[in-house]
N, C-alpha and C positions, 0 to 999 in steps of 0.2 A: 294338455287336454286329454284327459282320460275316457275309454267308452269300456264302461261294464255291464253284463246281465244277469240280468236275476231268473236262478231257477223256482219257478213260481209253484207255491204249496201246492197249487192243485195235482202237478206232476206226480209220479207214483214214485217212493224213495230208488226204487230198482232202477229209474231210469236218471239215478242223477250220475253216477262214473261213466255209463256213456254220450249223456248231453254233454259233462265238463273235459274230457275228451275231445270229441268235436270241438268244442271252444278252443280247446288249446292250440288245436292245427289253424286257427283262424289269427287277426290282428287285434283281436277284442285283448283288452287291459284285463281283465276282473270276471271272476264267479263270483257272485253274491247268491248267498244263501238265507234263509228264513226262519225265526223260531216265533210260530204262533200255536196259541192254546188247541191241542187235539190235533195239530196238523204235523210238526216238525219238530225237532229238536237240531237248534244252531249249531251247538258246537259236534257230534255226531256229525253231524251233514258238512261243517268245513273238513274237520277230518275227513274224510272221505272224500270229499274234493281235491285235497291237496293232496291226499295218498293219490289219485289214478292222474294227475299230472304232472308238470315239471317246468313249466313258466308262470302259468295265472298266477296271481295276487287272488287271493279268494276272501271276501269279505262279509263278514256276520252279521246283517239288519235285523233284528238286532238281536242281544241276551234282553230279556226284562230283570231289572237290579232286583225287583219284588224278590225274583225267583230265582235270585245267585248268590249264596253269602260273596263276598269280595275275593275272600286268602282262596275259594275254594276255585272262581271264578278265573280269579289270578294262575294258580296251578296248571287249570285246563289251558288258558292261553298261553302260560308261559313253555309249554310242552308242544303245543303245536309250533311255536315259533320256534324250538329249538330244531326241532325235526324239519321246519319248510323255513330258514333264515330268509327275512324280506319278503315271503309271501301271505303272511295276513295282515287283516286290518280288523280290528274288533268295534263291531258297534255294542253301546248300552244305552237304555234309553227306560223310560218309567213302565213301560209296560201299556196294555189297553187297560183302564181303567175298570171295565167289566169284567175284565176276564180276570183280574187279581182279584177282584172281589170274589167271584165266581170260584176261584182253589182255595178263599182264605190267607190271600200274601197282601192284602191293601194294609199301605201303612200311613198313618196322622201324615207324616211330612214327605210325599213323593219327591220334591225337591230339595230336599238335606237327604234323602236317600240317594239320590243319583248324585248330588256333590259328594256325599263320600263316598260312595261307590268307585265313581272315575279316578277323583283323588288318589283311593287307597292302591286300588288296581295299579294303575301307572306307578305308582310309589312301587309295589311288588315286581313289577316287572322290570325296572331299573337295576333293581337288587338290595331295593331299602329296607330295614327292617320296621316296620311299621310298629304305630302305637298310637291309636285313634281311639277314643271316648267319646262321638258323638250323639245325633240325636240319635242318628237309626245303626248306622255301624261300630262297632265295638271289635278294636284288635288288640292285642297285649303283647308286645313284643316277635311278629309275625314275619318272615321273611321265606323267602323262596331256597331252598338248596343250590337248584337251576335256571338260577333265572336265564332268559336267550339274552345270545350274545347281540343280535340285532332287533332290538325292543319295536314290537310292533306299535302302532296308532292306536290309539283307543279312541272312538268319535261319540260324540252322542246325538239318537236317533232322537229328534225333537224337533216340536210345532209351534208352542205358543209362546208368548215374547219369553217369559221371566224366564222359562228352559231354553232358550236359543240363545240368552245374555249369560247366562251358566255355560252353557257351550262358550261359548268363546274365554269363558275366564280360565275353564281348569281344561278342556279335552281338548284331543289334538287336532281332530276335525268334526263337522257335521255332517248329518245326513239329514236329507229334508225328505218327506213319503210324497209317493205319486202325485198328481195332480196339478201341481205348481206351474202357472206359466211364466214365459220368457218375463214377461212385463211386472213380475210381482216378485219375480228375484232377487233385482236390489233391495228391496224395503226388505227381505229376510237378510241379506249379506249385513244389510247396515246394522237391522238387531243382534247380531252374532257377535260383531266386532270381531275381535280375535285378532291375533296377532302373523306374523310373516308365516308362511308353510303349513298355517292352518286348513286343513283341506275341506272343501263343500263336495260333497257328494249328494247328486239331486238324482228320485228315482223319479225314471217315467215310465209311464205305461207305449208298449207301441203294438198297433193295431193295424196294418195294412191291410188294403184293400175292402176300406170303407166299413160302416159300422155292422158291428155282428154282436150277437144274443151277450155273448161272452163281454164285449166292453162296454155295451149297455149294462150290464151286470156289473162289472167295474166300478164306473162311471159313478151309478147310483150308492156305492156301498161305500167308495169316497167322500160325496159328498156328504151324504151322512158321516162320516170322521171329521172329516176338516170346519164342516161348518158353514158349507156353500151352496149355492145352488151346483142340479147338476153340469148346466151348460158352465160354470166355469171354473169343470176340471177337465186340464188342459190333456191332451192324449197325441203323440208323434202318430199320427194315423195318416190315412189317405193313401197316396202311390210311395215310392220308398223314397223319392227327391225328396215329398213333402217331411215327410220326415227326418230325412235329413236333415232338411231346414232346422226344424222343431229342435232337432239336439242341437246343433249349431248356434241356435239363439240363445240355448241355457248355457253353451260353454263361452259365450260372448257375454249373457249380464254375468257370469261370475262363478258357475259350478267349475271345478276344479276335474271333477270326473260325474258323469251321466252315466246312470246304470238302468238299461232297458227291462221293463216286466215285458213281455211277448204275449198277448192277449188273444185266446182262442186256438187252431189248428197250426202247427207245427212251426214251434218255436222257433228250431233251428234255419230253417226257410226263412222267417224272417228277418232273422240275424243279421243271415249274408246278404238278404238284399237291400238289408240297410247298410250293409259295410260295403257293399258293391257303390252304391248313392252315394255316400260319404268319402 
């Protein structure tokens, strides 16, 4: 049972070597980092997490495949893992559907995109030379110089059934976005399938000491994603036991590791006094 955090877009990039710093001195597993359109760029920001530390696992929710060729994707990954051996995890995932549209990367088959994406990806990183002719990806004889010697995870960031039955066929683990409660777990675990050492990684939002402007804001821009009312997106909120709890029931239906968003005034405060509760 792994506990990670996520440094959330809104943060200003200047303060993410001293937020992942403080994490380090802490018992938290994971820096998770973010690439959304106009906010952040993923793999920049793991760099740089894993340059100012020396234990975190620091993990990428996600690359959008729209916006990564694979060999090129592959490179960047395979380089951070050479430089930080065992401390990434790469997420891919289709991307927001607006926001590809929105640069111009939306393609006919998001789902033959992200299966050869992941495919080709872990293929490169192993040290294979690839040779894919598919729908969306196209390699001709492609391989790494350097590949790492300890081949990071590559998971994919996905929601709806047909992407989370692809998660389990070809990536190493999942990653499931905010909102998910304990109770609605399994029925994602079982769509996934997958096999032994597959990893779920479930993000939640945590919100102590009761609702504020900021997880109402949240709250609402979720359930817009997912496709639910607001009341049932789930939030580690309340005093820091309750939250506790909150993780504690996702690492009992089946997340492998829980990676907290911190919601509102001062992340790191709430960190520790979930890890205090915990």
């Amino acid at each position: 049972m792994r506990l990670g955090v996520m440094y959330d877009r809104d943060l200003p990039p200047e303060q993410l070597v001293p937020f992942a710093r403080a994490l380090d001195e802490t018992s938290v597993h994971d820096l998770w980092v973010v690439e959304d359109l106009g906010w952040t760029g993923g793999i920049s920001a793991a760099a740089t997490a894993l340059a100012a530390t020396s234990r975190l696992r620091v993990g990428i929710g996600i690359t959008p495949a729209p916006l990564r060729n694979p060999a090129l994707l592959a490179m960047e990954l395979g380089n951070l893992a050479r430089l930080h051996p065992g401390r990434l995890a790469a997420g891919i995932g289709h991307g927001v559907g607006d926001w590809m549209r929105q640069v111009g990367a939306a393609v006919p088959s998001p789902l033959s995109l992200l299966d050869e994406t992941i495919t080709s990806v872990r293929a490169l990183l192993r040290g294979e030379r690839v040779t894919l002719d598919g729908k969306e990806v196209h390699l001709d004889g492609v391989s790494l110089v350097h590949p790492p010697i300890v081949v990071p995870p590559v998971l994919a960031g996905v929601k709806g059934p047909r992407s989370l039955a692809l998660s389990g066929r070809v990536a190493d683990g999942t990653i499931l976005p905010e909102g998910i409660a304990p109770a609605d777990l399994p029925e994602y675990v079982s769509r996934i399938g997958g096999g032994p050492g597959h990893e779920l990684v479930v993000f939640a939002y945590l919100g102590l000491g009761g609702e504020t402007e900021a997880t109402r804001a949240a709250v609402a821009g979720q359930a817009g994603f997912l496709g639910v009312a607001p009341e049932q997106v789930a939030v580690a909120g309340g005093t820091p036991a309750e939250a506790a709890a909150h993780v504690k029931q996702l690492w009992a239906a089946g997340a492998a590791t829980v990676a907290v968003r911190p919601l509102g005034a001062d992340p790191l405060g709430q960190v520790k006094a979930l890890l205090t509760a915990l």
